[in-house]
MMTF fields as JSON, N, C-alpha, C and O atoms, coordinates in Angstrom:
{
  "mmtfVersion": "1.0.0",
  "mmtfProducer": "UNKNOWN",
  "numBonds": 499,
  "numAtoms": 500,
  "numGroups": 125,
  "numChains": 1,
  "numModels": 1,
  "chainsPerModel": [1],
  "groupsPerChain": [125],
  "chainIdList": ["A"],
  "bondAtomList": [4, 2, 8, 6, 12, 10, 16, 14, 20, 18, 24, 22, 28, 26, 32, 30, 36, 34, 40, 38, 44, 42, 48, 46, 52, 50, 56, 54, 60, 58, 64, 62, 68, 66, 72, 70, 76, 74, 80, 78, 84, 82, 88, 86, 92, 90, 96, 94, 100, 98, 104, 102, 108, 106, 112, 110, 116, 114, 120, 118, 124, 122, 128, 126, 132, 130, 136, 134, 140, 138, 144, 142, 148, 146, 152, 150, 156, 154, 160, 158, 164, 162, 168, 166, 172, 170, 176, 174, 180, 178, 184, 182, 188, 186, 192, 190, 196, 194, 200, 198, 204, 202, 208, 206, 212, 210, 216, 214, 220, 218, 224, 222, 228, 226, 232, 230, 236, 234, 240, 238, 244, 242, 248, 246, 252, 250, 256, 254, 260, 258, 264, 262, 268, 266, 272, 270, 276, 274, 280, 278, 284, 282, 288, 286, 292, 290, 296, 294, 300, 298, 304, 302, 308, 306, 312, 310, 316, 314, 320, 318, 324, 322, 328, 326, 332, 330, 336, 334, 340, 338, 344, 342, 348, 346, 352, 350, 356, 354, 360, 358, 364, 362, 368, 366, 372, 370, 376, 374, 380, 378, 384, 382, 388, 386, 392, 390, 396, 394, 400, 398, 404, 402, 408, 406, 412, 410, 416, 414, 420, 418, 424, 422, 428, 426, 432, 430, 436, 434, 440, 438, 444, 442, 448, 446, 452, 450, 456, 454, 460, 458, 464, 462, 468, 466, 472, 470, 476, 474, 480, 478, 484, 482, 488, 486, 492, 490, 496, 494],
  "bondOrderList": [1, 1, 1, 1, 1, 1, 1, 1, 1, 1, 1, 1, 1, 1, 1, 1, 1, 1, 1, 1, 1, 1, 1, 1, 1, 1, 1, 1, 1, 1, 1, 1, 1, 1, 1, 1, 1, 1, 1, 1, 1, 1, 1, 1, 1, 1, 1, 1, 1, 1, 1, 1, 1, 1, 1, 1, 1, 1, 1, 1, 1, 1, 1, 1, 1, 1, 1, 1, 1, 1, 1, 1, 1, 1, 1, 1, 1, 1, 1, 1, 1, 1, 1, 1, 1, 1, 1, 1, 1, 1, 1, 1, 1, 1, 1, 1, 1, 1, 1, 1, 1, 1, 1, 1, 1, 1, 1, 1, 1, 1, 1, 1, 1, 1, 1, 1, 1, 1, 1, 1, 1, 1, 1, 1],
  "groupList": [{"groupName": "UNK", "atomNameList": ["N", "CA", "C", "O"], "elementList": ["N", "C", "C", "O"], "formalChargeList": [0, 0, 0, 0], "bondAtomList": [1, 0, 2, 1, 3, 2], "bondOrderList": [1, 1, 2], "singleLetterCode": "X", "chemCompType": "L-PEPTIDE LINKING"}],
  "groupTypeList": [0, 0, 0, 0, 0, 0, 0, 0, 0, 0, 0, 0, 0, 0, 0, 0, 0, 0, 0, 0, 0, 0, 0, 0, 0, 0, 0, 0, 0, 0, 0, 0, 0, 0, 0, 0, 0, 0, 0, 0, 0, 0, 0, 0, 0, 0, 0, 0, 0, 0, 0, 0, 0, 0, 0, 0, 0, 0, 0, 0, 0, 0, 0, 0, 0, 0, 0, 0, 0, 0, 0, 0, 0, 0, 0, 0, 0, 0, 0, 0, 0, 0, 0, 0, 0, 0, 0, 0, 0, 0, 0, 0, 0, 0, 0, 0, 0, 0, 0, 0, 0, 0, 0, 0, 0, 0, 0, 0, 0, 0, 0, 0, 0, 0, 0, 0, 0, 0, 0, 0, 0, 0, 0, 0, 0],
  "groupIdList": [1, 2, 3, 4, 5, 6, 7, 8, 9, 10, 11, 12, 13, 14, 15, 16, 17, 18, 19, 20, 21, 22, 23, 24, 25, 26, 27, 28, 29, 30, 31, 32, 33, 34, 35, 36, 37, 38, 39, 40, 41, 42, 43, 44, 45, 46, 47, 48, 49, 50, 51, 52, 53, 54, 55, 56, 57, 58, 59, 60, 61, 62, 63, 64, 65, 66, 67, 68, 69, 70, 71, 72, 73, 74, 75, 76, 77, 78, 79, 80, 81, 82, 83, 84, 85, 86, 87, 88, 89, 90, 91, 92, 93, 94, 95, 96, 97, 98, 99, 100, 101, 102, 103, 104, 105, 106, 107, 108, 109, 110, 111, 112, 113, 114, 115, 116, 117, 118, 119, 120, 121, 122, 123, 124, 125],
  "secStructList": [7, 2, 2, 2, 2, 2, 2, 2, 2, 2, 2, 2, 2, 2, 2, 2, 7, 7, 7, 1, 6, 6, 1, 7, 6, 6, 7, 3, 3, 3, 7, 6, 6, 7, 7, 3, 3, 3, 3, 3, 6, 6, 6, 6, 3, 3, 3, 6, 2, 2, 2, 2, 2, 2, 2, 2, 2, 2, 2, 2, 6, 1, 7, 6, 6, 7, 1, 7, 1, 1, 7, 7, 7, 4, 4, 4, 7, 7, 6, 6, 7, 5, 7, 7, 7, 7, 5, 6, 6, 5, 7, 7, 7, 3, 3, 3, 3, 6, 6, 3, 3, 3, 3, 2, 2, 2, 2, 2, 7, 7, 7, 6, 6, 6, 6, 6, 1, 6, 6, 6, 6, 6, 6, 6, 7],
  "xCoordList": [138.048, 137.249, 137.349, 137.418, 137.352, 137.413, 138.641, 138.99, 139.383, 141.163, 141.361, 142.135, 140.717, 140.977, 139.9, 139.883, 139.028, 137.933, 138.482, 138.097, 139.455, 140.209, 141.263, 141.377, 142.361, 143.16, 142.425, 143.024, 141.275, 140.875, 140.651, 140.819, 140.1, 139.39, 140.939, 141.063, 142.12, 143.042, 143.988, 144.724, 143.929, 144.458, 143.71, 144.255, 142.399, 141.523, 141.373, 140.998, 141.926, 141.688, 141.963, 141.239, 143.032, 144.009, 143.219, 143.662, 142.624, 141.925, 140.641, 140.098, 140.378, 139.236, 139.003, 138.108, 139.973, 140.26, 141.617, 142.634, 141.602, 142.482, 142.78, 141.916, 143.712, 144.72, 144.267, 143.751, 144.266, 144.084, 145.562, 145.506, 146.507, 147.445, 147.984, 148.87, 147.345, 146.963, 146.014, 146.044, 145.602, 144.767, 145.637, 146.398, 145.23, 145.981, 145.076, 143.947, 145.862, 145.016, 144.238, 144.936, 143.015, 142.375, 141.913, 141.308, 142.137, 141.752, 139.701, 139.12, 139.078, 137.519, 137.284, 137.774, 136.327, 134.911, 133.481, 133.022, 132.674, 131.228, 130.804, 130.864, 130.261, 129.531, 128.42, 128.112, 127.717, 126.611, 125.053, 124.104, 125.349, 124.201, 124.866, 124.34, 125.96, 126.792, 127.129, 127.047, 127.325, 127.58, 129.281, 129.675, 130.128, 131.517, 131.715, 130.939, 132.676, 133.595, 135.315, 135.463, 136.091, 137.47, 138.163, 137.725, 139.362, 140.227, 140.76, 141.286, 140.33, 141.772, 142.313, 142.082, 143.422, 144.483, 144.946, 145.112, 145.199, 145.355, 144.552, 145.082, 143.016, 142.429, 141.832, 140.809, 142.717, 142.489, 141.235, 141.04, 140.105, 138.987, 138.526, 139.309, 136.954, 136.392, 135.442, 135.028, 135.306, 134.761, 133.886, 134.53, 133.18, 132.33, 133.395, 134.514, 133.051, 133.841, 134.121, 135.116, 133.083, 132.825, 133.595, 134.287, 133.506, 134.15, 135.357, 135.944, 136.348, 137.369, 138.348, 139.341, 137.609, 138.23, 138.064, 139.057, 137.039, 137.347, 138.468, 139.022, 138.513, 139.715, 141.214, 142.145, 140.966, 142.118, 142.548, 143.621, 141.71, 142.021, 142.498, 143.667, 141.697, 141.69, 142.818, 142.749, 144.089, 144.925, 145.994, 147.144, 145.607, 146.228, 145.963, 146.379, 145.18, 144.708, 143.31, 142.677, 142.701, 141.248, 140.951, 141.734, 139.573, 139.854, 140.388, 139.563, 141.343, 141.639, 140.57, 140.405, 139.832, 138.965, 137.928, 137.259, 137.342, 136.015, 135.631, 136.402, 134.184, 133.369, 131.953, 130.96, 132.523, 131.947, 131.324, 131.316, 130.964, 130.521, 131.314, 130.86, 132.476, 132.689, 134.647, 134.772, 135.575, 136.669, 137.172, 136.423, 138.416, 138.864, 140.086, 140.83, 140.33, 140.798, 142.55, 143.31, 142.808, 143.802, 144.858, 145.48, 145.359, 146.495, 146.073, 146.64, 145.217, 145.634, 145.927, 146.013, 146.055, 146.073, 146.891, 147.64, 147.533, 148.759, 149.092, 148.192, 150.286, 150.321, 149.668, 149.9, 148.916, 148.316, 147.039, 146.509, 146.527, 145.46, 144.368, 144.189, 143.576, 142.381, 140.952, 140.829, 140.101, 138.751, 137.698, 137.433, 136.559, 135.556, 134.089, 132.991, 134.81, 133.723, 132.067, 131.691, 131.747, 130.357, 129.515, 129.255, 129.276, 128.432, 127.388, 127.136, 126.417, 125.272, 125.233, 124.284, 126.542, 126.321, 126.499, 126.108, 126.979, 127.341, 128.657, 128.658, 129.621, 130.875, 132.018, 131.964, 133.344, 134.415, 135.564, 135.277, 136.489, 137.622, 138.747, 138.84, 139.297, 139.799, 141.248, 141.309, 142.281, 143.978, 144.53, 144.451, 145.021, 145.704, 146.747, 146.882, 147.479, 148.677, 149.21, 148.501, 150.627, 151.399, 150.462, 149.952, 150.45, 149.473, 148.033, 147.394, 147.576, 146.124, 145.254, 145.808, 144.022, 143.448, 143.171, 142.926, 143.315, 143.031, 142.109, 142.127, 141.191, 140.97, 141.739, 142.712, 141.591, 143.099, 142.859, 143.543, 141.887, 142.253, 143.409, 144.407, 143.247, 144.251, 145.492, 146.483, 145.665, 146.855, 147.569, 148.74, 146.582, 146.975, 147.125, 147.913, 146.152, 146.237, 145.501, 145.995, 144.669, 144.245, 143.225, 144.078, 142.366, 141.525, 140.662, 140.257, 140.677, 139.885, 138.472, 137.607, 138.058, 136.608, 136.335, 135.18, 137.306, 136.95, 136.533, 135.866, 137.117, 136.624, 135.698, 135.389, 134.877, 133.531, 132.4, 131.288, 132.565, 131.7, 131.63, 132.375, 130.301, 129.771, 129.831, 129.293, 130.31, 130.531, 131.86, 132.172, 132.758, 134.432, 134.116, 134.848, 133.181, 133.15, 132.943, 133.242, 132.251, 131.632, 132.496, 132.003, 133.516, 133.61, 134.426, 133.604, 135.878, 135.743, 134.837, 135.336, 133.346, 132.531, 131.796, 130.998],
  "yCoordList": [83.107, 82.17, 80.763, 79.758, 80.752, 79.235, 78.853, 77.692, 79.733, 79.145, 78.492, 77.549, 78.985, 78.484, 77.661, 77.11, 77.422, 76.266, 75.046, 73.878, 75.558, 74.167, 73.573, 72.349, 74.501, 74.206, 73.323, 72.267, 73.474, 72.711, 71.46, 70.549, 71.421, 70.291, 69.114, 67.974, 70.126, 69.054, 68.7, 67.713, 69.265, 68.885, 67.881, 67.26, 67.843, 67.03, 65.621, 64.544, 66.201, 64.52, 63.141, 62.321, 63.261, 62.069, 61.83, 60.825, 62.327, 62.498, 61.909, 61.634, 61.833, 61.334, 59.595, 58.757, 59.652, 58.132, 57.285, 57.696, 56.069, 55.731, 54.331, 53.455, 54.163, 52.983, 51.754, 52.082, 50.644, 49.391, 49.125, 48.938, 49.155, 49.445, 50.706, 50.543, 51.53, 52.313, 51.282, 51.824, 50.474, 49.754, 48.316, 47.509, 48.419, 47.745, 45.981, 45.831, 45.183, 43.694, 43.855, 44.232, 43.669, 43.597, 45.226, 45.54, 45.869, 47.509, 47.257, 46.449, 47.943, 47.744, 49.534, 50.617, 49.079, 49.962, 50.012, 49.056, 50.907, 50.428, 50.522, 51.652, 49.462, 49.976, 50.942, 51.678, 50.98, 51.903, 51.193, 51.718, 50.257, 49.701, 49.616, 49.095, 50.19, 50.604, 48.526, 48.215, 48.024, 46.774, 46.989, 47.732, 45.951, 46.471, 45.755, 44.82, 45.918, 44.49, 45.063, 46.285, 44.505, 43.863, 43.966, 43.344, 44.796, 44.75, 43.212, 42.557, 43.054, 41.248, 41.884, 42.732, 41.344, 42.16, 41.488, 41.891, 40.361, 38.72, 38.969, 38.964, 39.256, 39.09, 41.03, 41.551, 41.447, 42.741, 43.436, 43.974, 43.283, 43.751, 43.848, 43.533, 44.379, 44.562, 43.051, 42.476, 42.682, 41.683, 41.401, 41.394, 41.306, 40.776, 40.607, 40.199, 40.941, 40.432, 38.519, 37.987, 38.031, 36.771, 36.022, 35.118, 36.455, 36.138, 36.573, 35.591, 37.395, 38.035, 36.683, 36.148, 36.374, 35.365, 33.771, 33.099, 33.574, 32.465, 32.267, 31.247, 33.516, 33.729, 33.339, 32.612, 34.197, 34.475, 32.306, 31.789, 31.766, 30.318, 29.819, 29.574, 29.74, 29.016, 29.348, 28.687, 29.961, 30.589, 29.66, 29.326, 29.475, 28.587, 27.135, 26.239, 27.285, 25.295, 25.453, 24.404, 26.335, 26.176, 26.073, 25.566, 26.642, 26.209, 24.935, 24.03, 24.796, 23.972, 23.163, 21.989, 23.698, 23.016, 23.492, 23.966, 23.554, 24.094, 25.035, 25.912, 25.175, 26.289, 25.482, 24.88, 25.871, 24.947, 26.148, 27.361, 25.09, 26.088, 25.448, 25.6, 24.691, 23.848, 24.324, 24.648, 24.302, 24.594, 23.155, 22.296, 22.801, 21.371, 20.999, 21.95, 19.896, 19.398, 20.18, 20.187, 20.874, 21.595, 21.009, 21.669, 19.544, 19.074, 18.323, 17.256, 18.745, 18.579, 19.628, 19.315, 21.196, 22.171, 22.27, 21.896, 23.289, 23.735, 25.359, 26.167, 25.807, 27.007, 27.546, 27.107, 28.518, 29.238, 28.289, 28.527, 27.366, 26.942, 27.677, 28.728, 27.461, 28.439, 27.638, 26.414, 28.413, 28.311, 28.714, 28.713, 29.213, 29.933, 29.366, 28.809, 29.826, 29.383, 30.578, 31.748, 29.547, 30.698, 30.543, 29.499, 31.777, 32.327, 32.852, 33.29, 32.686, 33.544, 34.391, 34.52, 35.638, 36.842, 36.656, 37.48, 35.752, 35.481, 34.392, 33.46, 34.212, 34.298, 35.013, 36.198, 34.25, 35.115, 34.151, 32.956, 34.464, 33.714, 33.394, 34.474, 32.663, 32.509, 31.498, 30.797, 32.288, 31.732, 31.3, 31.965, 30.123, 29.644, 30.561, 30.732, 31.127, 31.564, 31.751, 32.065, 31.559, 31.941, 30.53, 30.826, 29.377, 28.551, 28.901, 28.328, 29.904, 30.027, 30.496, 31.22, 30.253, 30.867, 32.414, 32.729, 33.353, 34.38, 34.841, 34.06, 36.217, 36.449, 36.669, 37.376, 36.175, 36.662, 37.583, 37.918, 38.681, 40.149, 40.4, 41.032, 39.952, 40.295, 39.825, 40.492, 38.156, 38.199, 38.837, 39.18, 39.09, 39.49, 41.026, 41.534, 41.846, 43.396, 44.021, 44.944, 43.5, 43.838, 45.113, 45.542, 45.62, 46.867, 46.221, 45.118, 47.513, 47.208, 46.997, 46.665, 47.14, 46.891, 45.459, 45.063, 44.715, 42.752, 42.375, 41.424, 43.393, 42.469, 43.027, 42.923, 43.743, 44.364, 43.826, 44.348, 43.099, 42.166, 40.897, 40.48, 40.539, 39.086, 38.856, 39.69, 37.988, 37.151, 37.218, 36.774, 38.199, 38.283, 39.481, 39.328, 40.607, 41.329, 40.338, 40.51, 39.207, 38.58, 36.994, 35.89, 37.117, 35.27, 35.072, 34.525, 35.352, 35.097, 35.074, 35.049, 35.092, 35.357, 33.476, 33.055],
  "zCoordList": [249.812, 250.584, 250.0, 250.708, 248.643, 247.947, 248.066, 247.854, 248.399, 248.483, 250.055, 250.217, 251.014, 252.312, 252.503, 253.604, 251.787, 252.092, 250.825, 250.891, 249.667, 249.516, 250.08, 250.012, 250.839, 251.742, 252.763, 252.965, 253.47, 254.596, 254.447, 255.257, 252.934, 252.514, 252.376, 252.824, 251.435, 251.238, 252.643, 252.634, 253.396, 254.678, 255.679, 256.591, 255.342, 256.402, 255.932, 256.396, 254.576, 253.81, 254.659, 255.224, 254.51, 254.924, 256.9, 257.455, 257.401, 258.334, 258.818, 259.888, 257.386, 256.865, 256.499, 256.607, 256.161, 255.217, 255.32, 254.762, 256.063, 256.247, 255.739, 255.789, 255.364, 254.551, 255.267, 256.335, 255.109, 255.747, 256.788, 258.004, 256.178, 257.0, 258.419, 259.258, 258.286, 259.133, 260.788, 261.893, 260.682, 261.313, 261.986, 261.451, 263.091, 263.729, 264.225, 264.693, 263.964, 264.207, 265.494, 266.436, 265.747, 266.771, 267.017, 268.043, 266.34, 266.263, 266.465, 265.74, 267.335, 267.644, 267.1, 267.418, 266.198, 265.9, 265.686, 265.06, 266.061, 265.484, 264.319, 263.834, 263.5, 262.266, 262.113, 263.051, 260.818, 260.974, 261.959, 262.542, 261.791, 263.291, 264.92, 265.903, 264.844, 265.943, 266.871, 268.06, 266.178, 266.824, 266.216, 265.317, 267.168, 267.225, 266.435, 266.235, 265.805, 265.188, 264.76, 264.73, 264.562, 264.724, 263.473, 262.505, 263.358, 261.98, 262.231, 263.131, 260.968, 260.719, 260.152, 259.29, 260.805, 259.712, 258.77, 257.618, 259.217, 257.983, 256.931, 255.82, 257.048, 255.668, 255.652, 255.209, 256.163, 255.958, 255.497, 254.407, 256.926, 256.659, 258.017, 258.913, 258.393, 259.503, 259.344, 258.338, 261.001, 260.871, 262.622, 263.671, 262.588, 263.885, 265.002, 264.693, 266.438, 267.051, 267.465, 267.956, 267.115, 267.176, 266.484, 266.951, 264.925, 263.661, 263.89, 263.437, 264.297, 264.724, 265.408, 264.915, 266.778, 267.968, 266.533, 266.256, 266.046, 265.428, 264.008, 263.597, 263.556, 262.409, 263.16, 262.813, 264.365, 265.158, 265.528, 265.218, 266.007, 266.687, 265.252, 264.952, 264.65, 263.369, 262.95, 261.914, 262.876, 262.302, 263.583, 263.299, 264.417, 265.301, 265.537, 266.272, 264.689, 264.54, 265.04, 264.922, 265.507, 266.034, 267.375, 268.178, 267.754, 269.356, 270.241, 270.368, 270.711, 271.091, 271.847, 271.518, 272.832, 273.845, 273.55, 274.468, 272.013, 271.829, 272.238, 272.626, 272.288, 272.498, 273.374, 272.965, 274.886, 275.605, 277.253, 277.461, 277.934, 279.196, 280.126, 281.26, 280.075, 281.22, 280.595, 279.414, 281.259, 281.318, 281.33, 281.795, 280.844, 280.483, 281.663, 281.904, 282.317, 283.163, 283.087, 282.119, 284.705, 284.364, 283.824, 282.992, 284.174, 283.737, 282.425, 282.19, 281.637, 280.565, 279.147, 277.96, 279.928, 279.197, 279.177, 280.079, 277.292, 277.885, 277.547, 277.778, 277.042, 277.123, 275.365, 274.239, 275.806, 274.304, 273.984, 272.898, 274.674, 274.662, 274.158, 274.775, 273.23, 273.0, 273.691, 273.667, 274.193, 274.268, 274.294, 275.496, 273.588, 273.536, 275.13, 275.113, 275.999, 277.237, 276.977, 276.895, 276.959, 277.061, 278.732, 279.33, 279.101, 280.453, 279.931, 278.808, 281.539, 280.555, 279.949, 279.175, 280.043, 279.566, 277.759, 276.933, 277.555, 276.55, 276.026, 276.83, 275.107, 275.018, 275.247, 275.577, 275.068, 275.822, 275.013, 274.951, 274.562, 273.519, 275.034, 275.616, 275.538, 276.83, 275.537, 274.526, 276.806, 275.9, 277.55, 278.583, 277.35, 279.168, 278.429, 277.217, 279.52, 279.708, 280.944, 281.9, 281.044, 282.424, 283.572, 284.653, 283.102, 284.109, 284.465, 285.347, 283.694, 283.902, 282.84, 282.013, 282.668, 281.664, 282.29, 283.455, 280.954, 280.802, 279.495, 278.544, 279.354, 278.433, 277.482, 277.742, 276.126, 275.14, 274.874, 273.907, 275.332, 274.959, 275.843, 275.498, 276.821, 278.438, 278.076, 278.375, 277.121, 276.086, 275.367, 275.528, 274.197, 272.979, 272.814, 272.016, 273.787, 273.963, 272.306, 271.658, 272.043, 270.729, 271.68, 272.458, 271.886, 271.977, 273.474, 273.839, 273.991, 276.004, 275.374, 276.184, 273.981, 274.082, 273.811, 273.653, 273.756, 273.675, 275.1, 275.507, 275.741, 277.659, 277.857, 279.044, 277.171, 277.539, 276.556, 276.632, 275.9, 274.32, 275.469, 276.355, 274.926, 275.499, 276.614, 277.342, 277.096, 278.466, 279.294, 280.398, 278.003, 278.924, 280.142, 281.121, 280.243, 281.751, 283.232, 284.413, 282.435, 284.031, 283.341, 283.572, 282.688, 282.755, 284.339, 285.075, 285.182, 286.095, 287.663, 288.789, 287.289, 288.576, 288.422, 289.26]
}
């Protein structure tokens, strides 16, 4: 019995516990107060989803067009533009791409749970 209850134990290990590298940039989980937050993978740690989108700009020079409620005149955007628009529901990290703004989760493809945080479910309404 102690031989197949240490077999289980050394097989489940690795199951259990996983490498930082194992984790993918933009990878979403809940902590123990179940609020989500975001592998960086740059500074290789879990981090707020909030804190996440601002590591992420900042690593690109920063939001380009702030962190505002009003969207910035189309011809003067350009491509990879960052902006943190906030709606009532909250915030939403918004990247122009392809001639339009999009959510940069909808960019970047980091985890489906960034378009469901803050204000990105309802920012086009």
């Amino acid at each position: 019995m102690r031989v197949i209850l240490a077999v289980i134990m050394v097989l489940s290990a690795p199951l259990a516990w996983s490498a930082p590298e194992d984790f993918r940039d933009g990878q979403v989980q809940k902590d123990s107060r179940g609020e989500l937050q975001a592998w960086d993978k740059e500074n290789s740690r879990w981090v707020g989803i909030d804190e996440f989108w601002k590591a992420y700009a900042d690593r690109k020079g920063g939001y380009t067009w702030g962190d505002t409620t009003e969207y910035p005149p189309y011809n003067q955007v350009k491509e990879f533009d960052t902006l943190l628009i906030q709606v009532d529901s909250g915030p939403c990290l918004m990247e122009f791409y392809h001639s339009r703004w999009r959510r940069a989760n909808d960019v970047r493809r980091w985890d489906e749970s960034f378009n469901e945080y803050g204000g990105c479910p309802r920012v086009f309404e």
